[in-house]
N, C-alpha and C positions, 0 to 999 in steps of 0.2 A: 795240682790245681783242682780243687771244689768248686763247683761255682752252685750254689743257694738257685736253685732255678723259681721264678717267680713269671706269672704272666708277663709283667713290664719288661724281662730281660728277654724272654724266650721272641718276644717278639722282635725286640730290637735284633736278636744273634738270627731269627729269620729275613728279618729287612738284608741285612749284611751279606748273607748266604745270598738272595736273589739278588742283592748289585754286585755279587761274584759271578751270575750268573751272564749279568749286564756285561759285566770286561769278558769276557770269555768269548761269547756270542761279539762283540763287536770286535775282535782280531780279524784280522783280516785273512784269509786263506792262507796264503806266503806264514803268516806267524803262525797259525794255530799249526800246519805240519811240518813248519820247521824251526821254530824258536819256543817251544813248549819244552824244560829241561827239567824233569822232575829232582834232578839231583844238583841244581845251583837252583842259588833265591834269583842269582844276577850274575850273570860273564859274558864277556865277548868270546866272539868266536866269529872267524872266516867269512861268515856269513851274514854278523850283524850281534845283536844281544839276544839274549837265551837267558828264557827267566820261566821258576815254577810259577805255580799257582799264585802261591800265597806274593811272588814276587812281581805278577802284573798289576795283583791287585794292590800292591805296593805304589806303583807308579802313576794309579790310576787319581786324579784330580776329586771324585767323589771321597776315596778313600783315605786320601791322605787330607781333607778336609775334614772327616774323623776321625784324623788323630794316628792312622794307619798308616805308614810309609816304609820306604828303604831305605836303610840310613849306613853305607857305607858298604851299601849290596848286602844287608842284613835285616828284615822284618822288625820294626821296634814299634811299640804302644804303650803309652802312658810309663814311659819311664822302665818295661819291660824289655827282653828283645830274643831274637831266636823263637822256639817252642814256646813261651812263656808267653810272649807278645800271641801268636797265633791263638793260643787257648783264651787269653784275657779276651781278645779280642771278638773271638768267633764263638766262644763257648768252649767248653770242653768237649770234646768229641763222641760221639755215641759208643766207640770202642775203649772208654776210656781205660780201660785194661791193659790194651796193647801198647806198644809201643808206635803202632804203623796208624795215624791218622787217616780215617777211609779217603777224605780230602787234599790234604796237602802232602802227606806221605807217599812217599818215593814208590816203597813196595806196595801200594794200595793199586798198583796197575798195573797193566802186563807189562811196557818197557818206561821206560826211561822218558819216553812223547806221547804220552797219552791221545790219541782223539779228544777232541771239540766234545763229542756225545759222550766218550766215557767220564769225560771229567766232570760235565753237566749232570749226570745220571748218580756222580757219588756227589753232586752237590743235593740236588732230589734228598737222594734217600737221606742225608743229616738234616735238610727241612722238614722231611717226615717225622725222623723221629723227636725232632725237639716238639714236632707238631702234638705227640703221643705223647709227649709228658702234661697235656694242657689237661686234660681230664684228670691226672694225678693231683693238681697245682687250684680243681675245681672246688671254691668256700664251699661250706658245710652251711646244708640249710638252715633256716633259722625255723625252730617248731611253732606253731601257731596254737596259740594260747584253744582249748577245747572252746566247743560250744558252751554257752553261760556264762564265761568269765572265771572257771573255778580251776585256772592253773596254779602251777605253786606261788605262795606268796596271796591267792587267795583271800575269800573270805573264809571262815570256820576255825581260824585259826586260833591258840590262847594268847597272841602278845598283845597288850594293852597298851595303849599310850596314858599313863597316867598322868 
């Protein structure tokens, strides 16, 4: 996955990133330290459901009204699903290299439940840096014609309108 970065998407894949930020921040205590499973999107277990990142934001009523959801305990967008859906969706990752998404990636964190704050803190820094690609993505001034009026296309020139 490529994704063309332009003003209009960076922004929308930062809106995305802070209403991740939105579901994470409203779990409630009880989920954030025990139903955070970085290695299922969705499973039961003993205790209730246990779901990653990318898997509450799956369930979450803003997200799946963007087209984002879980669909058979599996992340799918616009006809994507798995990794694919995640990248369509959020952007391609700033480690696009790796295989370990700083975000939704398993090994992006020391165990398997991440804290509330660590997970929050690798959402930051891919807000960051989509934020650092805006200066790359900044139009190209337009030169203003010199004082007089004698830019190219000018007067002094030899084409005639005959």
């Amino acid at each position: 996955m490529n994704h063309n970065y332009t003003r209009r998407n960076i922004k929308t894949f930062i809106n995305r990133y802070q209403q991740l930020i939105r579901v994470i921040e409203s779990l409630s205590d009880h989920e954030a330290e025990k139903h955070i499973d970085m290695l299922n999107w969705e499973a039961n277990t003993e205790c209730g459901t246990v779901r990653c990142v990318a898997g509450w934001a799956g369930r979450d009523p803003w997200f799946r009204k963007a087209g984002f959801r879980l669909q058979t305990r599996v992340p799918v967008y616009r006809g994507t699903c798995w990794w694919r859906a995640i990248d369509e969706f959020f952007g391609q990752s700033s480690r696009n290299t790796t295989l370990v998404h700083p975000v939704f990636g398993a090994d992006a964190y020391p165990t398997r439940s991440p804290s509330r704050q660590e997970i929050i803190r690798a959402i930051v820094r891919e807000i960051n840096w989509l934020k650092s690609l805006t200066p790359v993505l900044a139009p190209k001034r337009k030169r203003r014609p010199l004082a007089g009026g004698s830019g190219a296309g000018g007067s002094g020139g030899s084409a005639s309108n005959g």
